[in-house]
N, C-alpha and C positions, 0 to 999 in steps of 0.2 A: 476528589479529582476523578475524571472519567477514564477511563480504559480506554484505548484504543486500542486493536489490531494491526500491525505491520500488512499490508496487502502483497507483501514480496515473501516474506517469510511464516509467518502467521501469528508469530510472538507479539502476546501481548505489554503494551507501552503506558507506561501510566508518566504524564510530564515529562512525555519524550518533549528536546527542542530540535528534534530535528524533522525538518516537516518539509511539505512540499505542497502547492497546489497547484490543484489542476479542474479547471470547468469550476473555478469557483468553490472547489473541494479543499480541506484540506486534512491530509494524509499526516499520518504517524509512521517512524521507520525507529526500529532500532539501532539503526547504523548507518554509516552515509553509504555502505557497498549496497545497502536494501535501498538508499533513496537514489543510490546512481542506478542501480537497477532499473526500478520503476519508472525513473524520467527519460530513461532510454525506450522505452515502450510502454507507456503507460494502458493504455487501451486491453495491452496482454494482460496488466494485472488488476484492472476495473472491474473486467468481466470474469474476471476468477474470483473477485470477493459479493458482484452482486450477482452470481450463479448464471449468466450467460455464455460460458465458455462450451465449446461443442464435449460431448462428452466423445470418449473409445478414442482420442487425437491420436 
């Protein structure tokens, strides 16, 4: 089974069922606080896992 990465916390999820998607994505969370997180702003945490995020914020 494949690893996934939490994109809230960074931990990784192997047959997490707790998921989320978004644009067609679907997201790994270790916990529903990292998926209520993420679906509260997801954008914030897109661009923190595919390196878009401004760096020195």
């Amino acid at each position: 089974m494949a690893i996934e990465k939490d994109p809230v916390c960074g931990m990784e999820c192997t047959s997490s069922k707790i998921t989320s998607v978004y644009k067609g994505k679907t997201y790994y969370f270790c916990s529903e606080s990292c998926k209520i997180s993420f679906e509260l702003d997801p954008e914030k945490y897109v661009a923190k896992i595919s390196g878009t995020e401004e760096k020195n914020k």
